[in-house]
N, C-alpha and C positions, 0 to 999 in steps of 0.2 A: 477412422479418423486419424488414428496415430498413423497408421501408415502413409498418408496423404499428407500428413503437417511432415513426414521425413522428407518424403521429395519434395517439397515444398509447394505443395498443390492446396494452398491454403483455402481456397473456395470450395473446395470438393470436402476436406478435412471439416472445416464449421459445419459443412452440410454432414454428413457423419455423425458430428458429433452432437447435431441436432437433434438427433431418433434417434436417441440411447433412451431418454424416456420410456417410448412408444415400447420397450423390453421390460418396463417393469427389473432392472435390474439393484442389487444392494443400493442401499443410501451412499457408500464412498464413491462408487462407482460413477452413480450419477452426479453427485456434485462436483464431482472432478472432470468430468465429462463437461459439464458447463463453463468451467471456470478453465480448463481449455479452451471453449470455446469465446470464451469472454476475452483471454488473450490473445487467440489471434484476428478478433476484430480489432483490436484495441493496436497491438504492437503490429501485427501486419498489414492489416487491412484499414488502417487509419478510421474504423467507423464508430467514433466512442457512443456515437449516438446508441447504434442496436447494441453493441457492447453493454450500454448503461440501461439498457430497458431489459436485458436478461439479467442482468444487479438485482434491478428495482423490484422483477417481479419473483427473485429469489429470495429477497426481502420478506415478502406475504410469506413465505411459505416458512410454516411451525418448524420444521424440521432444518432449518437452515438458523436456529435460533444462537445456537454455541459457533458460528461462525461469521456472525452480525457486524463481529471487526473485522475481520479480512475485507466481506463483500464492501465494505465504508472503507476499505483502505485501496480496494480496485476501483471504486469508483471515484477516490479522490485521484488516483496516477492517472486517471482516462482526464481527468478536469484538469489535471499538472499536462498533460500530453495536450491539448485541448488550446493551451494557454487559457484556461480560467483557472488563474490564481488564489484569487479568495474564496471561490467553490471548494479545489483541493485543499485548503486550508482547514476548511469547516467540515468537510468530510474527511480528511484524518484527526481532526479532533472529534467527531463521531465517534470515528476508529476507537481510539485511545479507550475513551469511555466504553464501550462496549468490549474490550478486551481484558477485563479484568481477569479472569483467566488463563490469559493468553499471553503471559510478559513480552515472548519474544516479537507477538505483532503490535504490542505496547510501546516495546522499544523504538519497532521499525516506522509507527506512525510518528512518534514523536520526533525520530530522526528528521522524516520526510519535510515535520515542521521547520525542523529549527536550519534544516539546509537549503527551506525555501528562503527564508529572513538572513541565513547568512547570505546569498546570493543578490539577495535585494541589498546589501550591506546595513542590516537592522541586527547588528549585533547581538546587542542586550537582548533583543527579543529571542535571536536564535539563540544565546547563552542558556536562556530560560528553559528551551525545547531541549536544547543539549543534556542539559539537567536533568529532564525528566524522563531523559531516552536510561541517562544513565542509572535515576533512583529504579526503574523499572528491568534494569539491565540481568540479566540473568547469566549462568556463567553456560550455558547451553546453547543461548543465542550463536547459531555458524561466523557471526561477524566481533565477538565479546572481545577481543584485544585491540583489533582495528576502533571498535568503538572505546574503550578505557581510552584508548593511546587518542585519540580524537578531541572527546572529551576536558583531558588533560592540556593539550597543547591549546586549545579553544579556552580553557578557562585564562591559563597565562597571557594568552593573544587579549584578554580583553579585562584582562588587569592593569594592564600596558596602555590599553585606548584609554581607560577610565584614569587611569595617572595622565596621560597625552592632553585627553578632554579639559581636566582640572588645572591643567598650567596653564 
């Protein structure tokens, strides 16, 4: 599969990385193998639909339970890619929830929120997400200064609307 996603033979590569099962191989091996293969239906192959039905029925599976935020946070980028906006919404607030252990995709869901509503220009609203990407911010996270510095400039930007608003 990985050699077929290099040259870019992404149909062949899903296929691949479809019968990694069928090997009975470790638990990373195969989760990783799916969630490959979930992104390049999703990012290459525009088909959120079967992309979301190997999500859903990763969901059922017990062994997939410490990763319940991630798979809620692929399936909200396939409904963000999708243009269903309020689905993505509601599946990375899934996310969120279900990553109590997981700060860094804690953060990254609630990023995803609050730069859905800043886009819509619902500020306050993404103030709110901005907030709680940052209370959940860990200093680990690969993006933690881009998100501080974010943060920061977003809260002034809408201290400024809410004096703007009041006059």
């Amino acid at each position: 599969g990985q050699a077929f996603q290099a040259i870019e033979e992404y149909e062949l590569a899903e296929k691949y990385y479809s019968k990694i099962y069928r090997f009975n191989p470790p638990y990373e091996i195969a989760f990783n193998a799916q969630i490959s293969r979930v992104e390049l239906l999703s990012v290459k192959q525009k088909n959120y639909y079967k992309a979301n039905q190997i999500l859903l029925s990763m969901l059922k599976d017990d062994k997939n339970i410490e990763y319940t935020g991630q798979i809620y946070y692929r399936l909200g980028k396939n409904e963000l890619n999708a243009k269903r906006t309020n689905q993505a919404i509601e599946k990375f607030k899934i996310s969120a929830i279900h990553s109590k252990l997981d700060p860094a995709q804690k953060t990254t869901s609630f990023l995803s929120i609050g730069d859905i509503y800043y886009n819509q220009k619902l500020y306050e609203l993404a103030g709110v997400y901005y907030d709680s990407a940052n209370q959940s911010l860990d200093e680990k996270h690969p993006d933690f200064d881009a998100i501080v510095a974010k943060n920061e400039i977003f809260g002034d930007l809408l201290k400024n609307l809410i004096n703007i608003w009041k006059h």
